[in-house]
PDB file of N, CA, C and O in Angstrom:
ATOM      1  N   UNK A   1       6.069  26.053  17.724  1.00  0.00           N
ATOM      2  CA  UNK A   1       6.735  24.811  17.433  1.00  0.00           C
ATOM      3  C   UNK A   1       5.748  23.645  17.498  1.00  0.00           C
ATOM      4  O   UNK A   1       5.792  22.669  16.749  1.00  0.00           O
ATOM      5  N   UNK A   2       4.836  23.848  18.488  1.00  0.00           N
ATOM      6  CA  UNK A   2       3.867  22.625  18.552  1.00  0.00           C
ATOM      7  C   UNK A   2       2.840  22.521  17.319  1.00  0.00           C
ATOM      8  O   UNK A   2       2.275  21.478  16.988  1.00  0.00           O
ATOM      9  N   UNK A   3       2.676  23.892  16.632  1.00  0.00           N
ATOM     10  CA  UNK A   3       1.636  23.408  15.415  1.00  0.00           C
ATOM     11  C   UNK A   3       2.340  23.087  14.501  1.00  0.00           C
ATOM     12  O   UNK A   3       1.710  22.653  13.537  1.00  0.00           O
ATOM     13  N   UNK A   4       3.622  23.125  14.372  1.00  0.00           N
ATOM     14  CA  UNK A   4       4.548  22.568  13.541  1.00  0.00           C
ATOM     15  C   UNK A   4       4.526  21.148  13.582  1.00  0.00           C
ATOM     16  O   UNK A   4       4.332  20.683  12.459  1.00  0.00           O
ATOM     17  N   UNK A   5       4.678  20.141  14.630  1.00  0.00           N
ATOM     18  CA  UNK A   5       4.530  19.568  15.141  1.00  0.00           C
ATOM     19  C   UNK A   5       3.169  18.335  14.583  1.00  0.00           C
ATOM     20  O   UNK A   5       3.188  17.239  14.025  1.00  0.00           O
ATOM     21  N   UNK A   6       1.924  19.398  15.187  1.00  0.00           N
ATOM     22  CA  UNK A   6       0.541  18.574  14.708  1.00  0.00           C
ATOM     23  C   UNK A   6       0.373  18.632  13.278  1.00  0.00           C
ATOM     24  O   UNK A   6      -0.513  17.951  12.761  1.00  0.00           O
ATOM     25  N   UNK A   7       1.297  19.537  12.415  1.00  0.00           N
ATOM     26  CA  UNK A   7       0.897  19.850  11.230  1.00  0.00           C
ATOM     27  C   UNK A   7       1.281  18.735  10.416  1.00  0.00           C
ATOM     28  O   UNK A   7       0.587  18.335   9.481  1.00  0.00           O
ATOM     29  N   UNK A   8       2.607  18.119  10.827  1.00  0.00           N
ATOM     30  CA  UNK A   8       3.570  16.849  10.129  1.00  0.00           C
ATOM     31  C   UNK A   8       2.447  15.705  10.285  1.00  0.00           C
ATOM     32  O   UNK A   8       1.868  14.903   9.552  1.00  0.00           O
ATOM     33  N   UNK A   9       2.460  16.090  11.712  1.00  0.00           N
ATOM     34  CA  UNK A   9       1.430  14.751  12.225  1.00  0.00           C
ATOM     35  C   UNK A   9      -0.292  14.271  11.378  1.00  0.00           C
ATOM     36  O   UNK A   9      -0.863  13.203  11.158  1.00  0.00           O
ATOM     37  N   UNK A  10      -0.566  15.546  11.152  1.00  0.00           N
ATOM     38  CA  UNK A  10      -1.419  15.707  10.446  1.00  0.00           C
ATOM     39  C   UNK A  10      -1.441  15.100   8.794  1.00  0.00           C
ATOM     40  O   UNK A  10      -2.289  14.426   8.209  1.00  0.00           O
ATOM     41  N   UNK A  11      -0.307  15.579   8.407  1.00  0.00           N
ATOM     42  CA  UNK A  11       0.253  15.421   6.857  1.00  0.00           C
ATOM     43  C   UNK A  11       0.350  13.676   6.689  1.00  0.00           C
ATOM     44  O   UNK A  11      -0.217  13.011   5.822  1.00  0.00           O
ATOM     45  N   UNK A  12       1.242  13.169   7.786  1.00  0.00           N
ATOM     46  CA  UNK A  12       1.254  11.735   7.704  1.00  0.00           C
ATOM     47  C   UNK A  12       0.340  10.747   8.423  1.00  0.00           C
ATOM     48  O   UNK A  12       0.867   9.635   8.398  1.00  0.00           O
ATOM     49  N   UNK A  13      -0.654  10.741   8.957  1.00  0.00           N
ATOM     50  CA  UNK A  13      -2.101  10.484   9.244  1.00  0.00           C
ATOM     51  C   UNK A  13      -2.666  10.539   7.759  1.00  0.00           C
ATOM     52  O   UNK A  13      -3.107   9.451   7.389  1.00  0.00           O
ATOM     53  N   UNK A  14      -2.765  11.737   6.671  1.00  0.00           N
ATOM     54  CA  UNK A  14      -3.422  11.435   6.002  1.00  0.00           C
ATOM     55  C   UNK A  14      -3.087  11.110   4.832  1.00  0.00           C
ATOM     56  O   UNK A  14      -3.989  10.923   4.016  1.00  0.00           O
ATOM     57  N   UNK A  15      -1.769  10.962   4.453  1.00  0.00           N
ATOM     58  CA  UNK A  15      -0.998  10.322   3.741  1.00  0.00           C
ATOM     59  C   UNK A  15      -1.070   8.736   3.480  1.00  0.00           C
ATOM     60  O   UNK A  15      -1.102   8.191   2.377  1.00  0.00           O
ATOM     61  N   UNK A  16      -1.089   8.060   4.865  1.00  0.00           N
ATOM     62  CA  UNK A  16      -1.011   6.596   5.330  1.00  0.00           C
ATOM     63  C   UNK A  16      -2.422   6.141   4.966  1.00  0.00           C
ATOM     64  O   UNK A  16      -2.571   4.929   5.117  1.00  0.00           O
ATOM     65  N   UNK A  17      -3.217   6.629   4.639  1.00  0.00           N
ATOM     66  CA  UNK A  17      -4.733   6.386   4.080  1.00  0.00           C
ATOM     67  C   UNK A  17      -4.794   6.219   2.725  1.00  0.00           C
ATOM     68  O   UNK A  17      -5.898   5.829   2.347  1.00  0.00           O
ATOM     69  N   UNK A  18      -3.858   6.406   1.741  1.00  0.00           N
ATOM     70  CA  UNK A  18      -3.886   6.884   0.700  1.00  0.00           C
ATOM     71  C   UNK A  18      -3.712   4.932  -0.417  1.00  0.00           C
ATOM     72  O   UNK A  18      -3.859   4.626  -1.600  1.00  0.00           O
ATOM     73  N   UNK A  19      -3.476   4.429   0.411  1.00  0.00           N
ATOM     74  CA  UNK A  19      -2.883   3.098  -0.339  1.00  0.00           C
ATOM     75  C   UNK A  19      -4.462   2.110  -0.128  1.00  0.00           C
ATOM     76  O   UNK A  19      -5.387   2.054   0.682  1.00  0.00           O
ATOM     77  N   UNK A  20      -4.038   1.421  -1.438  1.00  0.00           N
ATOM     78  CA  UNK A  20      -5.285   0.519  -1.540  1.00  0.00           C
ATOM     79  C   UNK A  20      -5.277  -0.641  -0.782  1.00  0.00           C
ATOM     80  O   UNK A  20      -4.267  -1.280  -0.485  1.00  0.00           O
ATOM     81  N   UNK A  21      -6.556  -0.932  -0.438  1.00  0.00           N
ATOM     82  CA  UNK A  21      -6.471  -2.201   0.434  1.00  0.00           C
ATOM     83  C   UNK A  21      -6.013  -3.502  -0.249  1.00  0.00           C
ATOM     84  O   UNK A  21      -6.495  -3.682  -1.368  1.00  0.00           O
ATOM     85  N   UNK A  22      -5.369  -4.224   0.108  1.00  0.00           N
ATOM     86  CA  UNK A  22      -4.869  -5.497  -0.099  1.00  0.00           C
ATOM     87  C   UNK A  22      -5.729  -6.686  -0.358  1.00  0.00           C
ATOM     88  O   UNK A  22      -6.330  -7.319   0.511  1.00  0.00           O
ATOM     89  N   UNK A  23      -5.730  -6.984  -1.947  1.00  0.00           N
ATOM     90  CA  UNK A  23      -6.914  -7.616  -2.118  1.00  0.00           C
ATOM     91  C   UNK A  23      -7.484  -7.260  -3.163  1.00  0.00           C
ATOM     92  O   UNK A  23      -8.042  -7.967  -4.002  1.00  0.00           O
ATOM     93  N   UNK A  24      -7.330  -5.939  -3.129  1.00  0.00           N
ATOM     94  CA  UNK A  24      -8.370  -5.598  -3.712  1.00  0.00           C
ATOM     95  C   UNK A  24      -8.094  -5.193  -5.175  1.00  0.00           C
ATOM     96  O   UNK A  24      -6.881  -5.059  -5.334  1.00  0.00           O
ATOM     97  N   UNK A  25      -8.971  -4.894  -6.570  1.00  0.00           N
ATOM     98  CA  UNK A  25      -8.666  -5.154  -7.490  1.00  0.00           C
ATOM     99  C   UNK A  25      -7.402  -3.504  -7.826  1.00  0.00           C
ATOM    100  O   UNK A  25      -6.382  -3.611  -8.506  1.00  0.00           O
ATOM    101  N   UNK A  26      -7.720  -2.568  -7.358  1.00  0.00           N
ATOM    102  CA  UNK A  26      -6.967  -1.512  -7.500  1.00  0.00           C
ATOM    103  C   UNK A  26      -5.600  -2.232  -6.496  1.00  0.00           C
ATOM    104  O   UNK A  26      -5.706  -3.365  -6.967  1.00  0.00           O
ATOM    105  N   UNK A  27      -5.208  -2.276  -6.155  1.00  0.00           N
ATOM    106  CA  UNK A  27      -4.168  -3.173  -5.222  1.00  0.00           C
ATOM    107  C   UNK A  27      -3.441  -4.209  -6.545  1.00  0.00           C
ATOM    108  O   UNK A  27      -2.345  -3.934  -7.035  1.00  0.00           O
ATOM    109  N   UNK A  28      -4.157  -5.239  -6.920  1.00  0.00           N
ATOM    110  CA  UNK A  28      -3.788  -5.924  -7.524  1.00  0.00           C
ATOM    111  C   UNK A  28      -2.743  -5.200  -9.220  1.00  0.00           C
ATOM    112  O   UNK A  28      -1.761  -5.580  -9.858  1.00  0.00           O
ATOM    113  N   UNK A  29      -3.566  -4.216  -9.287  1.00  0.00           N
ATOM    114  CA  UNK A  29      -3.260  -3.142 -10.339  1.00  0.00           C
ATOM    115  C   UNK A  29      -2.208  -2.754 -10.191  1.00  0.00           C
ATOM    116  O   UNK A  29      -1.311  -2.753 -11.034  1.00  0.00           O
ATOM    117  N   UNK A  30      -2.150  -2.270  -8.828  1.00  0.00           N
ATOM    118  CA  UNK A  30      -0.772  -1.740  -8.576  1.00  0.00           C
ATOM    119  C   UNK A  30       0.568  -2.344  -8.500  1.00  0.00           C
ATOM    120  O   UNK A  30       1.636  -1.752  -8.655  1.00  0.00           O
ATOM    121  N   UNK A  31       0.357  -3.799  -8.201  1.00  0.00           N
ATOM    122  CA  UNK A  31       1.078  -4.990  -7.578  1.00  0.00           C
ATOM    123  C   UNK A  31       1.912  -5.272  -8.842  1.00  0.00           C
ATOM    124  O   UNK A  31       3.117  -5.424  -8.641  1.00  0.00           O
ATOM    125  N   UNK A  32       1.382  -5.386 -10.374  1.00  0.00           N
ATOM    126  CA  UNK A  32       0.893  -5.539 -11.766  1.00  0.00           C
ATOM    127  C   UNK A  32       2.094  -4.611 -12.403  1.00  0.00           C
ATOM    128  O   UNK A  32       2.909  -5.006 -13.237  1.00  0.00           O
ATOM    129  N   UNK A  33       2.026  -3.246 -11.811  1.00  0.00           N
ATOM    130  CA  UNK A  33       2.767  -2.435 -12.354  1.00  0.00           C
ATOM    131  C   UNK A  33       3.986  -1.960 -11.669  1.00  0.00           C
ATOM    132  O   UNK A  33       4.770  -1.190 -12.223  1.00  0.00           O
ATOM    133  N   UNK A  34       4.136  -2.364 -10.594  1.00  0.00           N
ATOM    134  CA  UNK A  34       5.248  -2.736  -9.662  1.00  0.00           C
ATOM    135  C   UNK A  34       6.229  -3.533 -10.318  1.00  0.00           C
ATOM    136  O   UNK A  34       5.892  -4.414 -11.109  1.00  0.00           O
ATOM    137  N   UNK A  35       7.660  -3.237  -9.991  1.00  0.00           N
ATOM    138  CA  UNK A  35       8.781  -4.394 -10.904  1.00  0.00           C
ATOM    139  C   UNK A  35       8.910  -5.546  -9.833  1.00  0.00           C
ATOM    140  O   UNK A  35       9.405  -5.395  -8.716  1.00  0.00           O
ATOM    141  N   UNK A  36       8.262  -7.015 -10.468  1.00  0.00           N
ATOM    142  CA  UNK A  36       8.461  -8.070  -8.995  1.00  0.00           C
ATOM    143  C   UNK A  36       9.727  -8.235  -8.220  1.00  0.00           C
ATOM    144  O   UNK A  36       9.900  -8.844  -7.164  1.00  0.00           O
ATOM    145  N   UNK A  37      10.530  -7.608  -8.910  1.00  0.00           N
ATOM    146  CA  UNK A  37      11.603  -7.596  -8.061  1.00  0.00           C
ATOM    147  C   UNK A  37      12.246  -6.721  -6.304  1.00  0.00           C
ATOM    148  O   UNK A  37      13.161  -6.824  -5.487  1.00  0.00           O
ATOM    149  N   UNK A  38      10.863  -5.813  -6.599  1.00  0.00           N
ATOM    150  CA  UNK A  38      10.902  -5.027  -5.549  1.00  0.00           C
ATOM    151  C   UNK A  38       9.545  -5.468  -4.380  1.00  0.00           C
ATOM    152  O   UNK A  38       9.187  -4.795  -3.414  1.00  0.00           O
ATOM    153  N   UNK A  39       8.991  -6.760  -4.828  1.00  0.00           N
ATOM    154  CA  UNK A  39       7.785  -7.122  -3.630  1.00  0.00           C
ATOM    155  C   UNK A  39       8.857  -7.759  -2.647  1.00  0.00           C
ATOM    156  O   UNK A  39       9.933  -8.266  -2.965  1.00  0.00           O
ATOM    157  N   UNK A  40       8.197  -7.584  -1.104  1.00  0.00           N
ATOM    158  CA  UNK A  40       8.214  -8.165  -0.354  1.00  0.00           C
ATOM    159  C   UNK A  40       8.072  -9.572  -0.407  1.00  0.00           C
ATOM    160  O   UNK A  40       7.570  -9.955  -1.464  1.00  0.00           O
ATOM    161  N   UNK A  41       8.408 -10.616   0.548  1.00  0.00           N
ATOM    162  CA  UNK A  41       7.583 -11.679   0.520  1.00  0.00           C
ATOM    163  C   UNK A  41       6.620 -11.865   0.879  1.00  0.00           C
ATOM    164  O   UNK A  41       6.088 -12.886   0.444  1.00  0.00           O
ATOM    165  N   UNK A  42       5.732 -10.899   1.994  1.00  0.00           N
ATOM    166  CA  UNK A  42       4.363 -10.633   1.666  1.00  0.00           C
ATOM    167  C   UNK A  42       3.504 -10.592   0.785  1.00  0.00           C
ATOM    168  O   UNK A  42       2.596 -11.364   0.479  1.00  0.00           O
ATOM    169  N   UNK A  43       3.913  -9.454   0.314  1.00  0.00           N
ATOM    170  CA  UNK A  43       3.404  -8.915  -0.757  1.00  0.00           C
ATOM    171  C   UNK A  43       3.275 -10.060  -2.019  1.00  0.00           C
ATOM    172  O   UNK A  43       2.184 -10.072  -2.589  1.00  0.00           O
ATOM    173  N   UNK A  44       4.229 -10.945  -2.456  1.00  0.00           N
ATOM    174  CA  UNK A  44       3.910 -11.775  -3.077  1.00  0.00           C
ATOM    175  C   UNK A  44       3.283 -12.756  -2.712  1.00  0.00           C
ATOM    176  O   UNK A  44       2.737 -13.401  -3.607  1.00  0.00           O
ATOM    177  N   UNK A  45       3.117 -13.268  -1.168  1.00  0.00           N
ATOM    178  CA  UNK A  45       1.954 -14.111  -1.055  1.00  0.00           C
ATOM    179  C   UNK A  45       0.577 -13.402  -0.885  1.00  0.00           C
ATOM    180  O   UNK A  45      -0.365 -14.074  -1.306  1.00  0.00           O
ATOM    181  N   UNK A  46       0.241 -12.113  -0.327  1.00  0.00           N
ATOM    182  CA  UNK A  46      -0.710 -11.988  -0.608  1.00  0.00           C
ATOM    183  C   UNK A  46      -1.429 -11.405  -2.085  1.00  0.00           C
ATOM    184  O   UNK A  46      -2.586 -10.997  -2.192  1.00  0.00           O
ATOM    185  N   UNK A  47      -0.542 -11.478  -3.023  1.00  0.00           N
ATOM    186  CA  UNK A  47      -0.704 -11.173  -4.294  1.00  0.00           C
ATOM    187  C   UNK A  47      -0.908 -12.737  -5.241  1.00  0.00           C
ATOM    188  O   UNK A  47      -1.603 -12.749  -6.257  1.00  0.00           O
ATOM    189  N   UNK A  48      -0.363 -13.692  -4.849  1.00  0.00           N
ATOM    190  CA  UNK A  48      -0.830 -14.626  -5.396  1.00  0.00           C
ATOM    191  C   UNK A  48      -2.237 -15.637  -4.291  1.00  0.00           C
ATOM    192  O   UNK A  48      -2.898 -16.538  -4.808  1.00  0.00           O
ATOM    193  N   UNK A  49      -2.374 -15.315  -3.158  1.00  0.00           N
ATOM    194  CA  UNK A  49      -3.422 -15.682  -3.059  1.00  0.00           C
ATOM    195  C   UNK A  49      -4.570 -14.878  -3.230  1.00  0.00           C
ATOM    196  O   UNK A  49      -5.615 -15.519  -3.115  1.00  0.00           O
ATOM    197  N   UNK A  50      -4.723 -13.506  -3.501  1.00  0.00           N
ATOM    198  CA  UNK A  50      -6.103 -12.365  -3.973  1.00  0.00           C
ATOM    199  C   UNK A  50      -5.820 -11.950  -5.199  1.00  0.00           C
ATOM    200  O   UNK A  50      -6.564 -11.070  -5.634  1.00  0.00           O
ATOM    201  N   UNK A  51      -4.872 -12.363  -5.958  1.00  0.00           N
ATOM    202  CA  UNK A  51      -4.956 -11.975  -7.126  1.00  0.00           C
ATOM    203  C   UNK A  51      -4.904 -12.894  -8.535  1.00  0.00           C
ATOM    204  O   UNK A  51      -5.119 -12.499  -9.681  1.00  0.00           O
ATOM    205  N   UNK A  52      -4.458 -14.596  -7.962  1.00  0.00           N
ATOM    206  CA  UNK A  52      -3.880 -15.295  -8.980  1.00  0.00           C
ATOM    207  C   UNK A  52      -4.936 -16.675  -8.458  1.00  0.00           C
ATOM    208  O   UNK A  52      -5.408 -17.453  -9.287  1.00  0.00           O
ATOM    209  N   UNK A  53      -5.062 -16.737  -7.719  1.00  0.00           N
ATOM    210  CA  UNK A  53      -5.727 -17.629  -6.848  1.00  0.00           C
ATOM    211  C   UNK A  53      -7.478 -17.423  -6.178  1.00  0.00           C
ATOM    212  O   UNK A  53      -8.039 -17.975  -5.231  1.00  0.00           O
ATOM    213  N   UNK A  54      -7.855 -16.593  -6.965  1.00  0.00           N
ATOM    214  CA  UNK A  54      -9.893 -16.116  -6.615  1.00  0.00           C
ATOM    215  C   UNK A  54     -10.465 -17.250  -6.512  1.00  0.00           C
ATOM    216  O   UNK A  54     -11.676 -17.314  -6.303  1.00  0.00           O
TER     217      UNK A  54
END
């Protein structure tokens, strides 16, 4: 049961790595092809200050 356990743990550790940093032009890409209706309000400020605002 316990390697069951480290195995999930494992899976989502390296899962959570998988997203682009914020900022950055692959990020912005993504942000782009996203429907704005589904950003955060984060997400839209840090999308208009690293992406609209350089």
């Amino acid at each position: 049961m316990k390697t069951i356990y480290a195995m999930m743990i494992g899976a989502v550790i390296m899962l959570s790595g998988c997203s682009a940093e914020v900022g950055s032009p692959e990020w912005c890409a993504d942000m782009d092809a996203k429907a704005k209706g589904e950003w955060t309000a984060n997400e839209a400020s840090d999308y208009a200050k690293n992406c609209i605002l350089k």
